[in-house]
N, C-alpha and C positions, 0 to 999 in steps of 0.2 A: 607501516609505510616509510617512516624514517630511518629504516635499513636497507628491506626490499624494494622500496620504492612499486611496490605493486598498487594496481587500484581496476577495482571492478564495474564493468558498462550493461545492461541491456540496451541491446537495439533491434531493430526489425531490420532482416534480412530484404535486399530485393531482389527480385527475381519470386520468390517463393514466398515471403513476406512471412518469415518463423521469425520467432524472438528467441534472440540469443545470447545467453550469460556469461563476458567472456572477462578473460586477466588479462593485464597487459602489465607494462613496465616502462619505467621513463628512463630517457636515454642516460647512458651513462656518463658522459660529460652535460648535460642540460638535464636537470632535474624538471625544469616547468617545458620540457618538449614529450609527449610519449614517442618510444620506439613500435613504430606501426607494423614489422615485423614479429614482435614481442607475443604476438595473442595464444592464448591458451581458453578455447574454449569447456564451457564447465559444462553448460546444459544448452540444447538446439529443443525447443517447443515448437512443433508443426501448429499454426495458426488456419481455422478453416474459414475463418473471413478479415475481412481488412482493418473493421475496428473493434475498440475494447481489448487494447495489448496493453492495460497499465504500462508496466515500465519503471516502475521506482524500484531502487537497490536501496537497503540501509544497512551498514553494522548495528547491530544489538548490543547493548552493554554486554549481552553474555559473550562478545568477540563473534558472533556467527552472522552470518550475511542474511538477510529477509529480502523476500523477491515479490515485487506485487505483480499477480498475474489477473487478465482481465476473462471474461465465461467463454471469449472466443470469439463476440461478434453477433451479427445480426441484430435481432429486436428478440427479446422475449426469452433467450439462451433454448434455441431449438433441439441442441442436443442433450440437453439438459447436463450439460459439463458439471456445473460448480456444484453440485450436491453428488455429483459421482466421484467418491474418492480413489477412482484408478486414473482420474485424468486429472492434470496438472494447471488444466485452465480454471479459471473461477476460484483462484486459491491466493493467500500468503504461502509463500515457501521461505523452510530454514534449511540451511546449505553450513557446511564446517568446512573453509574450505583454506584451513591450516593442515588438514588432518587426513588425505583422500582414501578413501576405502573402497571395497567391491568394485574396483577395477574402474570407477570412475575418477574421477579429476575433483572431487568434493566428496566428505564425510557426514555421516548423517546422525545428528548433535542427539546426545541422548531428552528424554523428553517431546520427541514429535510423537505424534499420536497414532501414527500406524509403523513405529520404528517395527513391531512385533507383529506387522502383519495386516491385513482390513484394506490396502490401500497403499498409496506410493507413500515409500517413506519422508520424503523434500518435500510433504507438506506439513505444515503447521496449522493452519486454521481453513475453515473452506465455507459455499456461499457466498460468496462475492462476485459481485457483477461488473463493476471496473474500478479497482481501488485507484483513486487518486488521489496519490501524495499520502505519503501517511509519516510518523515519527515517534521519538520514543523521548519522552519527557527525563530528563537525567536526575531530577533529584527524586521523581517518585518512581522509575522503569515503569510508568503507564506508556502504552504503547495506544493512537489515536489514528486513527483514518476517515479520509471520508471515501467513503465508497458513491459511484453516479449512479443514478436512480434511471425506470426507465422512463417510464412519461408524468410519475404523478409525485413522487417522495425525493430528496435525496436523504443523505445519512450521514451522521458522524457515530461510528463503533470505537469502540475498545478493544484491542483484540488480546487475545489469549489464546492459550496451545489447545488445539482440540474445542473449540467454537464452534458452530456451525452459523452463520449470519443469514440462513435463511434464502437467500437468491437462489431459484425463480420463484421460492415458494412463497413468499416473502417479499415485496418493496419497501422496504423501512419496517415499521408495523402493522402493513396492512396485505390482506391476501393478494397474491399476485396472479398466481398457477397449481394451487396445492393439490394437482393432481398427482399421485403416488410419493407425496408427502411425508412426511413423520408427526408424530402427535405433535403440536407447537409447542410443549414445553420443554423441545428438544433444542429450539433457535435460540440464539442471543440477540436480542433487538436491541437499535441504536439507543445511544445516549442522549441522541437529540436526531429531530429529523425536522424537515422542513417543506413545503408545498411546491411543487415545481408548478408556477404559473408566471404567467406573464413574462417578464425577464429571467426571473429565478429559474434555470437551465440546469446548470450542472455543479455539484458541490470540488471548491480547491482544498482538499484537509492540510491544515498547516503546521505549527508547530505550539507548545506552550511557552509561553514569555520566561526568559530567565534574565533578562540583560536588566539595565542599571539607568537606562535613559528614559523608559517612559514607566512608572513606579505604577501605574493603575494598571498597566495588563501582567505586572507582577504572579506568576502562576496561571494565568488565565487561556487556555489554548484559543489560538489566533485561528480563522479560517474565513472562506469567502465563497461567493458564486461566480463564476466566469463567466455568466451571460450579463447577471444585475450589475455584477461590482463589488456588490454590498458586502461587507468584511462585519463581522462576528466576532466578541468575546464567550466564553464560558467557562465559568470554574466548577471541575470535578474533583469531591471531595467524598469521600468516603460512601461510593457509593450514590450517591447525590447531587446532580446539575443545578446550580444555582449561577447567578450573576449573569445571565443571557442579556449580555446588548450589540444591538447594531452599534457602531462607533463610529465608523469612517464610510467613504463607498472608494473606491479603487480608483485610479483617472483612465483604466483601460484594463480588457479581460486581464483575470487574474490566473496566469496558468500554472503557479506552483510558488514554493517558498523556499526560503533556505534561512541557515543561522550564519554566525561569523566566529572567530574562536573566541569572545567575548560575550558569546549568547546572546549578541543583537540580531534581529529578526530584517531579512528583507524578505517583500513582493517583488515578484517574477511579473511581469506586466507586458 
């Protein structure tokens, strides 16, 4: 970015309401204005209802863009999107999009799981129902999401190439739809899941603590509910959830997170 000055958006089209993954570039005398002419779009996803469009872009340490895609919409993933590996809904997608090949506007980074075939290659991981918010921890490359649940679990996963998270078949770790399923010791089930009742609505995945101001969430990945409020510590250690506490509760839904270049943590509120 500090040459190109490129940077990349999803957003939902209107008119048609597709999510679209596009580039753009900041003006060339105004660095903090973008050029609205600039766009280059990478990938157009036909959406076949109006919610569950995730929406989060992240760079990966490995340099490649992740794209959280939500199953499509409705209640229940009627089409059973996210466990069909030729549709793009219900997924993480990895995008190379330094490098573009096959005649698209993006390269497809070696290590995604149907680069050779089984499925669209720009995905990464699949089963997911509406990832919100996810990130990538920089001193370990753990990679954390919370996925929204549909009326009973939400989830915080881990993700990794070639996952299956289980959505529809699946809510957190419990059956959801397992009709024309896989054995379950096909899914990756969350690291922590939690009850959706009362408040408890919808999980915010956020980020792990690396800053310097509050020494107790040190390591500790931050996250929340946007209906309760209620904000979460956990420490993932080898394998192992431990240090589970409520800490804070939010002063208003908490709809996402961000860091700063000093790895201070804010809520999006």
């Amino acid at each position: 970015y500090s040459t190109n000055r490129y940077f990349y958006v999803d957003y939902t089209r209107s008119g048609d309401g597709a999510t679209i993954i596009s580039r753009f570039q900041t003006q060339s005398g105004n660095p903090n204005k973008a050029d609205s002419l600039s766009e280059l779009i990478l990938l157009t996803i036909p959406q076949p209802f109006s919610n569950h469009n995730g929406g989060m872009v992240m760079f990966g340490l490995d340099g490649f863009l992740y794209i959280g895609m939500g199953d499509g919409g409705s209640g229940g993933d009627p089409g059973n999107r996210a466990q069909n590996p030729n549709e793009l809904l219900g997924k993480i997608l990895r995008i190379d999009v330094n490098n573009p090949s096959g005649g698209n506007n993006y390269g497809i980074p070696p290590g995604n799981p149907f680069i050779g075939g089984g499925g669209r290659p720009e995905i990464f991981c699949m089963g997911m129902r509406n990832p919100w918010r996810f990130s990538q921890d920089p001193v370990t490359g753990i990679i954390y999401c919370g996925d929204v649940g549909q009326d009973a679990w939400e989830e915080v996963d881990v993700l990794a190439a070639g996952n299956n998270y289980g959505w529809r078949c699946y809510e957190g770790n419990h059956p959801y739809n397992t009709s024309g399923c896989q054995p379950i010791n096909t899914y990756t089930f969350p690291i922590k899941e939690y009850q959706n009742v009362g408040s408890d609505i919808s999980v915010t995945g956020g980020y792990v603590y690396r800053g310097t101001r509050v020494p107790s969430l040190l390591g500790r990945y931050v996250y929340s509910d946007y209906g309760s409020r209620k904000t979460w510590k956990l420490l993932y250690t080898g394998g192992v959830v431990s240090d589970t506490l409520l800490f804070t509760t939010a002063p208003s839904s908490v709809l996402s997170y961000g860091v700063d270049q000093n790895n201070e943590l804010y809520t999006l509120c």
